[in-house]
DRENKOL-885448 format. One record per residue (C-alpha): residue in three letters; x negated, y, z; residue number from 1. Coordinates in Angstrom, 1 decimal. Layout:
REM residues N
ATOM  res       u       v       w    n
ATOM  ALA       X       Y       Z  NUM
...
REM end
This chain:
REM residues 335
ATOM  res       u       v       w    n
ATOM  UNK   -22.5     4.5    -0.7    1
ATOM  UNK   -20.1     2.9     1.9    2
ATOM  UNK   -21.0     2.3     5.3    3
ATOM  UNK   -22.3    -1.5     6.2    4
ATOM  UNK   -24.8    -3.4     8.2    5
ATOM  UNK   -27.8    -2.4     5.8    6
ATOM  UNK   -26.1     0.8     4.6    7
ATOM  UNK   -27.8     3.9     3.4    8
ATOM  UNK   -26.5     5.7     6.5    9
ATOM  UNK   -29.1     3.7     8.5   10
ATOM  UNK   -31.8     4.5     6.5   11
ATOM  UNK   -31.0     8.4     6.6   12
ATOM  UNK   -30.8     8.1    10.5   13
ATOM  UNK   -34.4     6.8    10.0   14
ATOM  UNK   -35.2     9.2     7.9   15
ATOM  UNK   -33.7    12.2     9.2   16
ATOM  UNK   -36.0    10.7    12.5   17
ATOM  UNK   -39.3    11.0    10.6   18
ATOM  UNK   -38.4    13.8     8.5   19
ATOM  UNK   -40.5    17.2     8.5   20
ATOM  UNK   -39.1    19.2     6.3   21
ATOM  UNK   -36.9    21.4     7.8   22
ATOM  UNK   -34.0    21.7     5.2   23
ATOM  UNK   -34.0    18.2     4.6   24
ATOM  UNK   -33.5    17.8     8.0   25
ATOM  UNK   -30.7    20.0     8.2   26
ATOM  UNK   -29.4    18.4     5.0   27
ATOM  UNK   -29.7    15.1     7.0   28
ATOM  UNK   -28.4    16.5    10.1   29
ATOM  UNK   -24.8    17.5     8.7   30
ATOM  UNK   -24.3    14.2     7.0   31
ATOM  UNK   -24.7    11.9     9.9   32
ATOM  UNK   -22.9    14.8    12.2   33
ATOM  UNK   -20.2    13.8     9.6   34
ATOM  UNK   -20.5    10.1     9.8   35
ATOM  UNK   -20.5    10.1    13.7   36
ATOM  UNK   -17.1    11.8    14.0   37
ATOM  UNK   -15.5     9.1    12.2   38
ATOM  UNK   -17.4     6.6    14.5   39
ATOM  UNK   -17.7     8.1    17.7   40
ATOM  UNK   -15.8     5.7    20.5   41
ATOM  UNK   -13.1     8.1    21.1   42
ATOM  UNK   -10.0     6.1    22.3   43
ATOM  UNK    -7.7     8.9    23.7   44
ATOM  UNK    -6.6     9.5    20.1   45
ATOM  UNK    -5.9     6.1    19.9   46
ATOM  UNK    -3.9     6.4    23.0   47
ATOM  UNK    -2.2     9.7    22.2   48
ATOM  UNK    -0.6     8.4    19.0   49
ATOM  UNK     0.8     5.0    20.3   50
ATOM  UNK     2.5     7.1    23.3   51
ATOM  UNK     4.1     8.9    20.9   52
ATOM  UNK     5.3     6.5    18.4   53
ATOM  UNK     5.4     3.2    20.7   54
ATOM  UNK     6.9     2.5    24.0   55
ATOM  UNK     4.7     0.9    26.3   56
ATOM  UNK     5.3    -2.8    26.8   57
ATOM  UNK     3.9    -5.9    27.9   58
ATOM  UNK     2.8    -8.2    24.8   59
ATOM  UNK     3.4   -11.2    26.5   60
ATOM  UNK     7.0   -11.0    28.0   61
ATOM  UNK     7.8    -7.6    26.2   62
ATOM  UNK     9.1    -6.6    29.8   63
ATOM  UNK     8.6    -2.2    31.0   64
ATOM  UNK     8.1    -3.7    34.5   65
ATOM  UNK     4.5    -2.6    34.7   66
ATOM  UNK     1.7    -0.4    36.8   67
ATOM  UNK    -1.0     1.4    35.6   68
ATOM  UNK    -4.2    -0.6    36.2   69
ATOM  UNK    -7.9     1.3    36.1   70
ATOM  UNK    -9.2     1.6    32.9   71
ATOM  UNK   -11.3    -0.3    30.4   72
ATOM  UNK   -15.4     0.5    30.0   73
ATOM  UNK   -14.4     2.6    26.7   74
ATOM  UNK   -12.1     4.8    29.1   75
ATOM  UNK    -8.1     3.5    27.3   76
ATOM  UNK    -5.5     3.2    30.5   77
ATOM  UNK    -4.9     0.1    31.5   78
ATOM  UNK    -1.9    -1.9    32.8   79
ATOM  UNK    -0.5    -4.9    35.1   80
ATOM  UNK     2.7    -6.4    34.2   81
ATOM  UNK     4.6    -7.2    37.5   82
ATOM  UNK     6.9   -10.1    35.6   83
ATOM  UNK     3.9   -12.3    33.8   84
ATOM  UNK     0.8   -11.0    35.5   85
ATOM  UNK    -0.8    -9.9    32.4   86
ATOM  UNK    -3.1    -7.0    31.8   87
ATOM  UNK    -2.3    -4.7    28.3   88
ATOM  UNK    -3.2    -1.2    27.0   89
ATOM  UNK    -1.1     0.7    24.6   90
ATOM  UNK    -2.8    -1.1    22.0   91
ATOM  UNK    -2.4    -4.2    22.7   92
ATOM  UNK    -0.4    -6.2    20.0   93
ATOM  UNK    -0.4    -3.3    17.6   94
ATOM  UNK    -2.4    -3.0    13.9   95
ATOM  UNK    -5.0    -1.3    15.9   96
ATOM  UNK    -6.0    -3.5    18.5   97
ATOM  UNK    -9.5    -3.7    19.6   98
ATOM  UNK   -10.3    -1.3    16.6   99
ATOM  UNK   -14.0    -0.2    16.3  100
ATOM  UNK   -13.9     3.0    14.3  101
ATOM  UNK   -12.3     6.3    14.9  102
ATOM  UNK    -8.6     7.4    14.5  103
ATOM  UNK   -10.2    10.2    12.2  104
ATOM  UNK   -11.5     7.5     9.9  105
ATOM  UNK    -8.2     6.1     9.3  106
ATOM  UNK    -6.2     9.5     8.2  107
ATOM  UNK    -9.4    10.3     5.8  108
ATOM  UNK    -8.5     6.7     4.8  109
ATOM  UNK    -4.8     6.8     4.5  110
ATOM  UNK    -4.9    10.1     3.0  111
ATOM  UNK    -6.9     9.3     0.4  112
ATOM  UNK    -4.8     6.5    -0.8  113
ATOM  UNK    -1.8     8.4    -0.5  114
ATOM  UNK    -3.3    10.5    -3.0  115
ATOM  UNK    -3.8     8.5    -6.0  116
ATOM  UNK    -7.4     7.5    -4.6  117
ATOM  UNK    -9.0     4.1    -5.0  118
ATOM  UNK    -9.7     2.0    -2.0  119
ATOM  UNK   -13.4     2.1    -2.5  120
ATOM  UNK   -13.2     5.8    -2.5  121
ATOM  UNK   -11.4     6.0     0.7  122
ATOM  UNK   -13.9     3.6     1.9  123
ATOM  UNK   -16.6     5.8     1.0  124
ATOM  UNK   -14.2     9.0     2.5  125
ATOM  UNK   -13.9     7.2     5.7  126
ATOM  UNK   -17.4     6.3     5.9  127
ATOM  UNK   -16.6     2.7     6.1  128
ATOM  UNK   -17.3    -0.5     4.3  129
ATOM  UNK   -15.5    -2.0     1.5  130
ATOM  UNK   -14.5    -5.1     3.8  131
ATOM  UNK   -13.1    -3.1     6.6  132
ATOM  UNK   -11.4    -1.2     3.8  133
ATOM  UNK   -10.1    -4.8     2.7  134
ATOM  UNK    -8.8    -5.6     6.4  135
ATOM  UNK    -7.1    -2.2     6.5  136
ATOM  UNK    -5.7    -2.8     3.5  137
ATOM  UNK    -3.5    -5.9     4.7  138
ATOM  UNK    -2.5    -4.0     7.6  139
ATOM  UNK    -0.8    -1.5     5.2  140
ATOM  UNK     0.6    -4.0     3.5  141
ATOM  UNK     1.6    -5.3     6.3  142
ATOM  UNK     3.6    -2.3     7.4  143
ATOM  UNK     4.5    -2.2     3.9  144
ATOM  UNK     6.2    -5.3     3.3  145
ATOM  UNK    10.0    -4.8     4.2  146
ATOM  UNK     9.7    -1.0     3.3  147
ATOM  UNK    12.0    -1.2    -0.2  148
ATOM  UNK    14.6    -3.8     1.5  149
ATOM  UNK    16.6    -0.4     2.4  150
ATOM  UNK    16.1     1.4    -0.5  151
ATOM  UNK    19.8     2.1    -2.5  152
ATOM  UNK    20.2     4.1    -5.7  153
ATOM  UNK    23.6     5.0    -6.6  154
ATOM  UNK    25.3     7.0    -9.1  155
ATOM  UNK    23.1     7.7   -12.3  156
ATOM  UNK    20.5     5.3   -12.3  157
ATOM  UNK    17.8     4.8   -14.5  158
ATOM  UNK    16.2     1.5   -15.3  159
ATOM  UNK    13.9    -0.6   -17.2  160
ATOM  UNK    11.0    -3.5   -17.4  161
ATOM  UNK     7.5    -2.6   -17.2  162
ATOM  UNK     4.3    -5.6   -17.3  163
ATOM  UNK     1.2    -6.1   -15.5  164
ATOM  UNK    -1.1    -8.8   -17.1  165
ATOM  UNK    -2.0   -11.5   -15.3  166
ATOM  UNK    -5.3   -12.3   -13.6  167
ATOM  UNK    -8.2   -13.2   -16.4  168
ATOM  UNK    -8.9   -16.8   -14.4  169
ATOM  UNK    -4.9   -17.5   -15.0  170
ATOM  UNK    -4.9   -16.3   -18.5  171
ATOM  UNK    -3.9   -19.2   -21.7  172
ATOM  UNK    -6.4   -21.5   -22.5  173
ATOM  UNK    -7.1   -21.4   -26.5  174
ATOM  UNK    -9.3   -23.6   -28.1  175
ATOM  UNK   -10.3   -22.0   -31.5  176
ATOM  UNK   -10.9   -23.9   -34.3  177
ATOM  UNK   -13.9   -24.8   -35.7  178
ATOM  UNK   -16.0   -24.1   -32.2  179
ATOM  UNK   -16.4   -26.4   -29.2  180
ATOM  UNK   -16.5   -23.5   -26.9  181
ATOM  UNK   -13.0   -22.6   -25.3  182
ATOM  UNK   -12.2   -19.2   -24.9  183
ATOM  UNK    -9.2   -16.8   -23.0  184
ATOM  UNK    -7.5   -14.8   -25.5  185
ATOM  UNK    -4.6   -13.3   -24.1  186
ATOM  UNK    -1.3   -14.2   -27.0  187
ATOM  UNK     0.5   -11.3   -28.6  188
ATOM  UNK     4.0   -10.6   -27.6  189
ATOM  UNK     5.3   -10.8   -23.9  190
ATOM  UNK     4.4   -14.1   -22.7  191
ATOM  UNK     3.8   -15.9   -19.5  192
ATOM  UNK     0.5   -13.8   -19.0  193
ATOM  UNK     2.5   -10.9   -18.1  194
ATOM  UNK     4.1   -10.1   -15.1  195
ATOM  UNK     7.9    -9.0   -15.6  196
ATOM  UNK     8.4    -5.7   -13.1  197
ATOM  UNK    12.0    -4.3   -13.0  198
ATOM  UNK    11.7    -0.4   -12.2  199
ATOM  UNK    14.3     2.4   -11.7  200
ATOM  UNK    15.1     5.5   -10.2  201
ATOM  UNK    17.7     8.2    -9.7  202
ATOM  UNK    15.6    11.0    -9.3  203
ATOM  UNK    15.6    10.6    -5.6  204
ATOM  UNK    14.4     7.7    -5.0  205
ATOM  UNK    12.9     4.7    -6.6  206
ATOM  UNK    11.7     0.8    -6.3  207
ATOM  UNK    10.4    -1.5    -8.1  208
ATOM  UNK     9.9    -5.0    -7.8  209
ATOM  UNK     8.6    -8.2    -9.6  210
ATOM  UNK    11.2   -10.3   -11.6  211
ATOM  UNK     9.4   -13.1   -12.8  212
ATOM  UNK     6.8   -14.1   -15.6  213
ATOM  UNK     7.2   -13.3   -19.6  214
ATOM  UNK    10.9   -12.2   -20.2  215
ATOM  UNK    13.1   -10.5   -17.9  216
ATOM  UNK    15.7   -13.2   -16.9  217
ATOM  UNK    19.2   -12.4   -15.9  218
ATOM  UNK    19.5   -14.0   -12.2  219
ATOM  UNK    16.3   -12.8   -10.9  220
ATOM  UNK    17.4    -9.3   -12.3  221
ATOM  UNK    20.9    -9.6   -10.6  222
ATOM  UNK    19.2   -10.7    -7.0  223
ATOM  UNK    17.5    -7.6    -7.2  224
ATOM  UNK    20.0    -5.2    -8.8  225
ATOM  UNK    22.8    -6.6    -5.8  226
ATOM  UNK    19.9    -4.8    -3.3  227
ATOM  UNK    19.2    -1.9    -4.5  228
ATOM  UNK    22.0    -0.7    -6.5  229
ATOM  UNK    25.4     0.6    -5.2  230
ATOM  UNK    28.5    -1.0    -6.9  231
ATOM  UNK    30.1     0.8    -9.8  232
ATOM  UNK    27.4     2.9   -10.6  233
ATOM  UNK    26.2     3.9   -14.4  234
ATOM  UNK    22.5     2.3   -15.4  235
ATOM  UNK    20.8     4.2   -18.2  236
ATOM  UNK    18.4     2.4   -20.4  237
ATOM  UNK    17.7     0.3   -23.5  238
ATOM  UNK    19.2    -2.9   -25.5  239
ATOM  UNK    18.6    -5.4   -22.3  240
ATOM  UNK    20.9    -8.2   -22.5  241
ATOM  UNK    19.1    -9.2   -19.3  242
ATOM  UNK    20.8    -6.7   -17.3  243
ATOM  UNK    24.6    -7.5   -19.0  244
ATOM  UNK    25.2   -10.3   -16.7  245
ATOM  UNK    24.1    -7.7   -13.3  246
ATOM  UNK    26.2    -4.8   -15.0  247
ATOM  UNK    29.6    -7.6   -15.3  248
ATOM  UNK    28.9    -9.0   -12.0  249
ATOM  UNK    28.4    -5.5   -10.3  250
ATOM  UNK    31.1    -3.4   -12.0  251
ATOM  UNK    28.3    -1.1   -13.3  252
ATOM  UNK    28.5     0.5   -16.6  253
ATOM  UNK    25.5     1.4   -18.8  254
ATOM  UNK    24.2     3.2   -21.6  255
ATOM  UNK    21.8     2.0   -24.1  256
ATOM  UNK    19.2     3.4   -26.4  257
ATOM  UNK    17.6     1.4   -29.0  258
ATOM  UNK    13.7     1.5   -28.0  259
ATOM  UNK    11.3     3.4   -29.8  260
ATOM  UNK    13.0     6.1   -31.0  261
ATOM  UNK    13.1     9.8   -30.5  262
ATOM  UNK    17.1     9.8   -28.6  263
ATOM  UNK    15.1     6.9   -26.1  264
ATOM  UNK    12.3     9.1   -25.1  265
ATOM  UNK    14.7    11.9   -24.7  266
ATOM  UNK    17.0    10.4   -22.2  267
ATOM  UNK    14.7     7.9   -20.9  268
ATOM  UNK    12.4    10.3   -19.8  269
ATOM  UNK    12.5     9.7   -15.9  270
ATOM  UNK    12.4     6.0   -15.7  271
ATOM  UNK     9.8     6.5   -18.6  272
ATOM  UNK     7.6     8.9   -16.3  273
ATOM  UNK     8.1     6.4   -13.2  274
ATOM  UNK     6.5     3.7   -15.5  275
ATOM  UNK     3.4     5.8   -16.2  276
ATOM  UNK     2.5     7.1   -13.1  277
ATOM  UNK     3.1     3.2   -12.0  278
ATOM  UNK     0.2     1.9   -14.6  279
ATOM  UNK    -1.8     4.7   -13.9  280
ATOM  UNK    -1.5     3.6   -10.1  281
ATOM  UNK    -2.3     0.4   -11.0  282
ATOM  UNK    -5.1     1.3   -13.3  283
ATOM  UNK    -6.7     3.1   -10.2  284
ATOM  UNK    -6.3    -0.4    -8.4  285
ATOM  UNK    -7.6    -2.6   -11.1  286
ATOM  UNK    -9.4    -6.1   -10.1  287
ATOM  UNK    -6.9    -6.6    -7.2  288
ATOM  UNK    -5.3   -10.5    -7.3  289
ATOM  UNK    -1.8   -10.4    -8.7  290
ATOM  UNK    -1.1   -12.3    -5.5  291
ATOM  UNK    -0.9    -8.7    -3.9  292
ATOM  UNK     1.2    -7.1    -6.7  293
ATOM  UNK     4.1    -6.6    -4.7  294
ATOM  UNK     2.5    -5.1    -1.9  295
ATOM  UNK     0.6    -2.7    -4.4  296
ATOM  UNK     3.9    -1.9    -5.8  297
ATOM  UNK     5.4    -1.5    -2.1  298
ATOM  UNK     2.6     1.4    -1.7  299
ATOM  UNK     3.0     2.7    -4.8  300
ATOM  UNK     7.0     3.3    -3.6  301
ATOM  UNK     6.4     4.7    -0.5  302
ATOM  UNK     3.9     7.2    -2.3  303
ATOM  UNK     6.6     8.6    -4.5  304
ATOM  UNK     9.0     8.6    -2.6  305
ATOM  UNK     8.2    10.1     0.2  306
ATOM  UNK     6.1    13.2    -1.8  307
ATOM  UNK     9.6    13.8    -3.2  308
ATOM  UNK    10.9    14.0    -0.2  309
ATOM  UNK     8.5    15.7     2.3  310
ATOM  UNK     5.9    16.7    -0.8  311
ATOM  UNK     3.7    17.4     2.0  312
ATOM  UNK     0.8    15.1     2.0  313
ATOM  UNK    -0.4    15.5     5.5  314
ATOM  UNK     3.6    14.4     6.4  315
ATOM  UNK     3.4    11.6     4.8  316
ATOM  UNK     0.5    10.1     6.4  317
ATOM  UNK     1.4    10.9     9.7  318
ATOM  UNK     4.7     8.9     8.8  319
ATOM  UNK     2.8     6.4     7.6  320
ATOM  UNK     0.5     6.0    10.9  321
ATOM  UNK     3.6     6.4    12.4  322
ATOM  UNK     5.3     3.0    10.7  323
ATOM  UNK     1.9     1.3    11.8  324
ATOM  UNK     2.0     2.3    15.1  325
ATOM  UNK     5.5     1.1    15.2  326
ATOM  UNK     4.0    -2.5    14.6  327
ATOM  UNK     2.8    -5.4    16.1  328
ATOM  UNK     0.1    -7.7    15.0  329
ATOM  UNK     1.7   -10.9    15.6  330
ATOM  UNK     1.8   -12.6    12.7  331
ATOM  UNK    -1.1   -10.7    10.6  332
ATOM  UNK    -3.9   -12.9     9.2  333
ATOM  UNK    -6.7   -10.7     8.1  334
ATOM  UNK    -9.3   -13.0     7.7  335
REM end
């Protein structure tokens, strides 16, 4: 179970207290010596990693004018800007400011997500609760959120359109007939109720990003394609009249395959493999509001990219803390 006010761990400290049985005890013993690491108040590490990925500033008048300043009760370094007076640490104005757990909890965290976990699991990992989970979820996102604005594929690309349904409580009323009782009944067919995601790759790298609801539609599809892929390059993919008026506008030429047939799933194989491990990503996210889609989809495309590149997992969460150290908290609402 994951860690809360009233959480099982509690109740084993109790009982690892009043426990006489001796293997029980030492059962006991090696959980909670587990469970402390990740909560012991052990700032340094905190301090370690934001001196090596964040200069030292003042949050108020970002000046470097500034003299170490005693410390604070947990024992962080603290520091007296000479311009504004103010008083800062290293993490002050950063994602993890005034944080309570551990800096071991958060790479069991972020290394479980990063590989293919759910976030209840990494909760449970991390020995935290499912609402600090939540709150470090957003600040992921939060790094997140401008991570694909640089990503360009050129060359041989391939593309295509993928769907997410919608959240049940947004679903199309239908009122059957014969029965008072309304009921959702999601229609056949791509309609509104799906989410429109265009997705592509060249092998290297990849992004994908929501175009609108129900059908692709050609200008949504062009403000993305103008992003993300070079001009003159050749799209791979099937019969989309969506993406003529990108291709025209872009200079990009483009083969076709007619869906659903064996020459598709031959050539589409790595846009069609992208898509997959995308729903099964998603699927290990399900019940999320669609309202986060994008930053889901944000994760999803720093996950596979960066395995293809470093295909180290332990390198791609330290680049990951890294980006969050990188940060500042102004402007984060976790509540």
């Amino acid at each position: 179970m994951s860690q809360t006010r009233n959480s099982s761990y509690k109740k084993l400290f109790l009982l690892w207290e009043s426990s006489e049985d001796m293997f029980e005890k030492e059962v006991l013993g090696r959980i909670l010596t587990d469970y402390l690491k990740n909560h012991r108040n052990e700032f340094s590490a905190y301090d370690k990693l934001l001196h090596e990925f964040r200069k030292p500033e003042c949050p108020e008048c970002h000046s470097n004018n500034f003299i170490k300043y005693g410390k604070n009760r947990n024992g962080t370094l603290r520091y007296l800007c000479k311009e504004c007076g103010k008083t800062f640490n290293c993490a002050s104005d950063t994602l993890f400011f005034s944080s309570k757990v551990n800096i071991v909890a958060w790479f069991s965290f972020l290394e479980c997500l990063l590989n293919g976990t759910s976030v209840r699991s990494a909760c449970i990992t991390a020995k935290i609760s499912t609402v600090t989970g939540t709150a470090w979820m957003k600040k992921i996102f939060y790094t997140l959120r401008n991570y694909q604005e640089s990503i360009v594929l050129n060359e041989t690309i391939w593309i295509d359109e993928t769907y997410v349904h919608e959240d049940s409580s947004k679903i199309y009323l239908l009122e059957e007939i014969g029965k008072i009782k309304k009921v959702r009944k999601q229609p056949r067919g791509i309609s509104r109720n799906k989410i429109c995601i265009l997705i592509a790759t060249d092998k290297a790298n990849s992004f994908a990003e929501i175009v609108c609801h129900g059908r692709p539609q050609r200008i949504p599809n062009y403000n993305i394609c103008r992003k993300h892929l070079k001009t003159g390059s050749h799209l791979i993919g099937d019969e989309d009249s969506s993406l003529t008026y990108a291709a025209n506008k872009m200079n990009l030429t483009r083969t076709m395959y007619k869906s659903n047939t064996e020459e598709a799933y031959r050539n589409l194989e790595p846009v069609d493999q992208l898509c997959a491990r995308l729903k099964f990503f998603i699927d290990k996210h399900r019940g999320f509001k669609k309202e986060l889609l994008q930053d889901y989809l944000n994760l999803f495309i720093l996950i596979d990219n960066e395995k293809k590149t470093d295909g180290d997992l332990y390198k791609v969460t330290i680049k990951l803390l890294k980006l969050m150290c990188e940060q500042a908290k102004s402007g984060l609402d976790i509540n």
